[in-house]
C-alpha positions in Angstrom: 6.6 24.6 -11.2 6.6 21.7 -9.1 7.0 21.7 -5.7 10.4 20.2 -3.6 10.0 16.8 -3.4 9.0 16.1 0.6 10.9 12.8 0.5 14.0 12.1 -0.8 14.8 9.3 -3.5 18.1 7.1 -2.2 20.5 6.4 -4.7 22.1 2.4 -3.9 26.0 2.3 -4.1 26.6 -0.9 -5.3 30.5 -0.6 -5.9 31.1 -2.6 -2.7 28.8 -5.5 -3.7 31.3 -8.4 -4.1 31.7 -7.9 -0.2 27.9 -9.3 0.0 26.9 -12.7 0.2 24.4 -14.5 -2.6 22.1 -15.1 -0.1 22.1 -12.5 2.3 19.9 -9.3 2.3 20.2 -7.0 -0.4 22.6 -4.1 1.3 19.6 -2.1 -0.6 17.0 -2.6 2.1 14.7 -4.0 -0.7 13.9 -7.2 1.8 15.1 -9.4 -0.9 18.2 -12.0 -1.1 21.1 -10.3 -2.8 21.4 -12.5 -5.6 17.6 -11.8 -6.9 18.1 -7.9 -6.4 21.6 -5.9 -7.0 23.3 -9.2 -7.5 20.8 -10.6 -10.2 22.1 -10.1 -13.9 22.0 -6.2 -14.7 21.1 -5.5 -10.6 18.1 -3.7 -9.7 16.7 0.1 -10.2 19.6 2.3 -9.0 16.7 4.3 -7.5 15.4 2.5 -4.4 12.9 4.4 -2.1 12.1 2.6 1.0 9.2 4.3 2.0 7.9 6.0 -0.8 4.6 7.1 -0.2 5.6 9.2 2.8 4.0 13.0 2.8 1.2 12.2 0.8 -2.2 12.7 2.4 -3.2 9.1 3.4 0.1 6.7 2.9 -1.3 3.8 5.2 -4.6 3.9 2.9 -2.4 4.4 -0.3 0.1 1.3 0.8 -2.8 -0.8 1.7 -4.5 -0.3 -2.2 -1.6 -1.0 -3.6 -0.6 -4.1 -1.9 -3.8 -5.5 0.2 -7.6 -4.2 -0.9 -8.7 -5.6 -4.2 -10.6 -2.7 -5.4 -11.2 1.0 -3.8 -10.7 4.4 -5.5 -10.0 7.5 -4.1 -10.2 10.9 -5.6 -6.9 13.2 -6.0 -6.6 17.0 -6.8 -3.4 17.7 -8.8 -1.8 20.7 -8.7 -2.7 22.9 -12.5 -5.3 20.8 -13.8 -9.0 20.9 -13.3 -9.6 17.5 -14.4 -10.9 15.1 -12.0 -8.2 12.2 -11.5 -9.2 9.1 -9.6 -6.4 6.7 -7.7 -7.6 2.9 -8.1 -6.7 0.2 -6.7 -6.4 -2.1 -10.1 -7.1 -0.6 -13.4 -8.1 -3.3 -16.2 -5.3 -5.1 -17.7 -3.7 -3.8 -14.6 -3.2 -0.7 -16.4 -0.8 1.8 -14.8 -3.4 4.4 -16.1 -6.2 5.3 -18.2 -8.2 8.5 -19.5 -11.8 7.8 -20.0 -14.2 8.5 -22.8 -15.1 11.6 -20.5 -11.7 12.8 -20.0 -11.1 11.7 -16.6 -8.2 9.8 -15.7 -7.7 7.1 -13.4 -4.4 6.2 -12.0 -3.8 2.4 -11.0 -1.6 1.3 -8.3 -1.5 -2.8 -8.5 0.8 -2.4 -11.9 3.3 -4.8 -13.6 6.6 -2.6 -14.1 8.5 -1.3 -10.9 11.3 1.2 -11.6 12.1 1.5 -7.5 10.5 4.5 -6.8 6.6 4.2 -7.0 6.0 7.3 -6.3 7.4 8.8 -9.5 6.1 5.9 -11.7 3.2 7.4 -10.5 3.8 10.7 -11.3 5.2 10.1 -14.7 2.0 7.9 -15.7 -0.3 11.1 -14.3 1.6 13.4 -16.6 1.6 11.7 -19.8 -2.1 11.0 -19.0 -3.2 14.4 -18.9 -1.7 15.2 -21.9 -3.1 12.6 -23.4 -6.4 14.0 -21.7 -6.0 17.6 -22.9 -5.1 16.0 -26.7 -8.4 14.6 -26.0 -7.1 10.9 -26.6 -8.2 8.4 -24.8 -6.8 5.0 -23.7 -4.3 3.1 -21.6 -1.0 4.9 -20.9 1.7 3.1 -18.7 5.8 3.1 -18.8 8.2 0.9 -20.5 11.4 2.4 -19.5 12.6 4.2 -16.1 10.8 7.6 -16.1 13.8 9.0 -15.0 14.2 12.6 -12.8 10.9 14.5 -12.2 8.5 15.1 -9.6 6.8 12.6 -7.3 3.5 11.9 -6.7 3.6 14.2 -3.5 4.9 17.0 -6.1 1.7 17.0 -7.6 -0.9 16.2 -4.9 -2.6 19.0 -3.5 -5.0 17.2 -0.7 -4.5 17.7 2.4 -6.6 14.2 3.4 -7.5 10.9 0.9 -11.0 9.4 0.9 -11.1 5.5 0.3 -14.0 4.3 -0.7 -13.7 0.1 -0.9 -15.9 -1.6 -3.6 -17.7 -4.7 -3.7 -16.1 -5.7 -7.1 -15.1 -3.9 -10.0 -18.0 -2.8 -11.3 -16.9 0.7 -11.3 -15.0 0.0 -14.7 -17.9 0.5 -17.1 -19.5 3.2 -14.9 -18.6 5.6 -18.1 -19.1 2.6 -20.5 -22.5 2.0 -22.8 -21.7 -1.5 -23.8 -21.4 -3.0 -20.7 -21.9 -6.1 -22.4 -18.8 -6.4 -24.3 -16.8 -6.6 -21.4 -19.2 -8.4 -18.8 -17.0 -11.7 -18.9 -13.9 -9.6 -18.1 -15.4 -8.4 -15.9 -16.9 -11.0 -13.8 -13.7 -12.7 -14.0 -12.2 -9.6 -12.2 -15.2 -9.9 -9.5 -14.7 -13.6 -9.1 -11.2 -12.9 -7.6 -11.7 -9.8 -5.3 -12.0 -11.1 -2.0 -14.5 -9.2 0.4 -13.7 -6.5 1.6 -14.3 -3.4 4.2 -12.5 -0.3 5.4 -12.7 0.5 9.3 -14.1 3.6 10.2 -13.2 4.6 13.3 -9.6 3.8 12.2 -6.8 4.7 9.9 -6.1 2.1 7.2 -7.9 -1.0 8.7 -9.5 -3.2 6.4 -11.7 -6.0 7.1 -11.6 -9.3 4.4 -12.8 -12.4 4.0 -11.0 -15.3 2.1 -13.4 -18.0 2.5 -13.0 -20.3 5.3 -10.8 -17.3 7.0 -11.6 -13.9 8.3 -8.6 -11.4 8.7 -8.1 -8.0 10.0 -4.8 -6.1 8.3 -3.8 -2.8 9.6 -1.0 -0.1 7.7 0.2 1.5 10.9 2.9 4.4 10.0 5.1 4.7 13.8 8.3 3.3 13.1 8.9 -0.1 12.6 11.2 -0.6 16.2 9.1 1.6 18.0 5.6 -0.2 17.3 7.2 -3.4 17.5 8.0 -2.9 21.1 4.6 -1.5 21.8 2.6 -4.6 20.1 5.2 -6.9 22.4 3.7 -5.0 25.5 0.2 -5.4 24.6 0.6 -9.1 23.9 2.1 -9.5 27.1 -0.6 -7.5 28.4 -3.4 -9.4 26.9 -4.2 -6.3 25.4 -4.0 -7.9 21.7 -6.5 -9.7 21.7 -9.7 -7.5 19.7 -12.9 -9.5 19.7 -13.0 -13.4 21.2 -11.0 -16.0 18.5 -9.1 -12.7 17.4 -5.4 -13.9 17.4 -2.5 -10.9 16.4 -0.2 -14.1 14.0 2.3 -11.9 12.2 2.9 -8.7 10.1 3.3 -7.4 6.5 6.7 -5.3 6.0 6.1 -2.9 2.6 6.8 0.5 1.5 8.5 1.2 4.4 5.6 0.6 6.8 4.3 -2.7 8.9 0.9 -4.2 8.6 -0.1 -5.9 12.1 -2.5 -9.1 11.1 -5.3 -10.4 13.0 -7.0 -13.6 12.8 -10.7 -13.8 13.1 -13.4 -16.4 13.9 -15.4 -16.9 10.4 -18.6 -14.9 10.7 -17.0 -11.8 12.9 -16.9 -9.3 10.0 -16.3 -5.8 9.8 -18.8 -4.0 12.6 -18.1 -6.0 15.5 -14.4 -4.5 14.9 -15.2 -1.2 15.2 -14.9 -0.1 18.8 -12.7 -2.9 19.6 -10.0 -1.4 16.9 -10.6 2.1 18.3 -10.2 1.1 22.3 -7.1 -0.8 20.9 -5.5 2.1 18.9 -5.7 4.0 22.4 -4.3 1.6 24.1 -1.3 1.3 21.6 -1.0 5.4 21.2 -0.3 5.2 25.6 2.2 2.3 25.1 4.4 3.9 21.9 5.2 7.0 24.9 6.6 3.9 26.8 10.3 4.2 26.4 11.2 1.6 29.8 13.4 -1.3 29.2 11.5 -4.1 27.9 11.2 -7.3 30.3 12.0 -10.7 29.4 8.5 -11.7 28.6 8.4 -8.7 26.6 11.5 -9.2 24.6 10.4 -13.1 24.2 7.4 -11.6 22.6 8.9 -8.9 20.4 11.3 -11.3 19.0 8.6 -13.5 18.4 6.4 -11.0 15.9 9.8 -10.1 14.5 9.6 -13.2 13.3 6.4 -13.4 11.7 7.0 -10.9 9.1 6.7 -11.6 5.8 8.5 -8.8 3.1 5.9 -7.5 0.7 7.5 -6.1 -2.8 
């Protein structure tokens, strides 16, 4: 039997809708204008979870495969199976999942369909896949119409922690495959477009990547969003901000309920020379977030000013 879901799905009351204008926010929460969510032609999911991955054992790491790192996989243990399921980043095609010639099956986060809840797409796509895996049938499975009630994914997990491990490319399709060759243009295509990339490790969910003639530094933090907001405006005012020389803090990601503080970095810095810079910072943001003073003019000035640098991820 599956466990009490550990986070709740919201329904969205959308009786009072005429009250909202076209182009205001969605009364949802979804970050989008109303008239291209609940007041686009049929609305949106009834189901809308703001934060969905919350409770499962590494949501910063889970939020930034779904929405920032171009390919990592990380291994899960599901409650009443033995097989070995895999979370990826993309599958091919995009896939929403997969079981493999060996009866493994890979679950992919960076799908096409989006029913509002993520968390039991998720869930509905590992369950169907090991029954597809226990038929011993292989091949893409995925959802074409709400999955409906059911467990979540943090029904099912039983991990207590999530290892990431971040790719070069995708070559960890065909790892199971014996003709390679067949798919080698698919695949370099796939390689082509994965920008560099590197997972911190003295950090949570802090990835290094490369996009050519720009180094960045993007970082899923889980304190609330008002609370860390007011302790990134401190350490700006502070100086405290700044991680390596060239390193500029220009805006944040809002997605899946969380905030992702961006860095700019000089071309050439790459992922080691972050490494205790990112650590001595995370102390000094742990000591500010305890900091529950007024904030002073500068400070505000400076809060209101990342505020305005977010950009709504969906």
């Amino acid at each position: 039997m599956a466990k009490k879901s550990r986070t709740k799905t919201r329904e969205v009351d959308t009786t009072g809708a005429g009250e909202v204008g076209p182009r205001q926010p969605c009364p949802c929460g979804s970050g989008k204008r109303y008239k291209a969510c609940h007041g686009a032609a049929g609305g949106a999911p009834r189901v809308f979870v703001a934060r969905p991955f919350e409770g499962l054992p590494g949501e910063c790491d889970i939020v930034a495969m779904r929405e920032l790192v171009p390919a990592a996989t990380a291994p899960l243990t599901i409650e009443g199976t033995d097989r070995t399921v895999t979370l990826c980043s993309l599958l091919p095609m995009a896939a929403p999942g997969m079981v493999r010639d060996s009866g493994e099956v890979w679950l992919g986060l960076q799908v096409q369909h989006g029913f509002g809840d993520p968390s039991r797409d998720l869930a509905a796509v590992l369950e169907k896949a090991l029954v597809h895996a226990d038929a011993g049938e292989p091949g893409i499975v995925g959802l074409t119409d709400p999955p409906g009630e059911g467990p979540r994914l943090q029904d099912l997990v039983t991990d207590d922690s999530l290892t990431v491990t971040v790719h070069d490319g995708f070559d960890f399709w065909l790892s199971d495959v014996d003709d390679k060759e067949a798919l080698a243009g698919a695949l370099d295509r796939a390689n082509d477009a994965a920008s560099p990339t590197q997972r911190l490790t003295q950090v949570e969910a802090a990835y290094w990547t490369s996009m050519g003639s720009k180094e960045h530094l993007r970082w899923v933090m889980p304190e609330p969003e008002d609370a860390l907001l007011d302790a990134l405006a401190r350490l700006h005012v502070a100086g405290d901000d700044v991680l390596v020389e060239d390193s500029r803090l220009v805006g944040m990601f809002r997605t899946h309920g969380l905030l992702v503080p961006v860095w700019d970095l000089a071309v050439g810095t790459g992922a080691e020379a972050l490494e205790d810079p990112a650590a001595a910072f995370k102390e000094k943001l742990d000591a500010v977030l305890g900091d529950d003073t007024p904030l002073t003019a500068e400070e505000r000035a400076a809060r209101n000013g990342l505020a305005n640098r977010q950009v709504t991820i969906r």
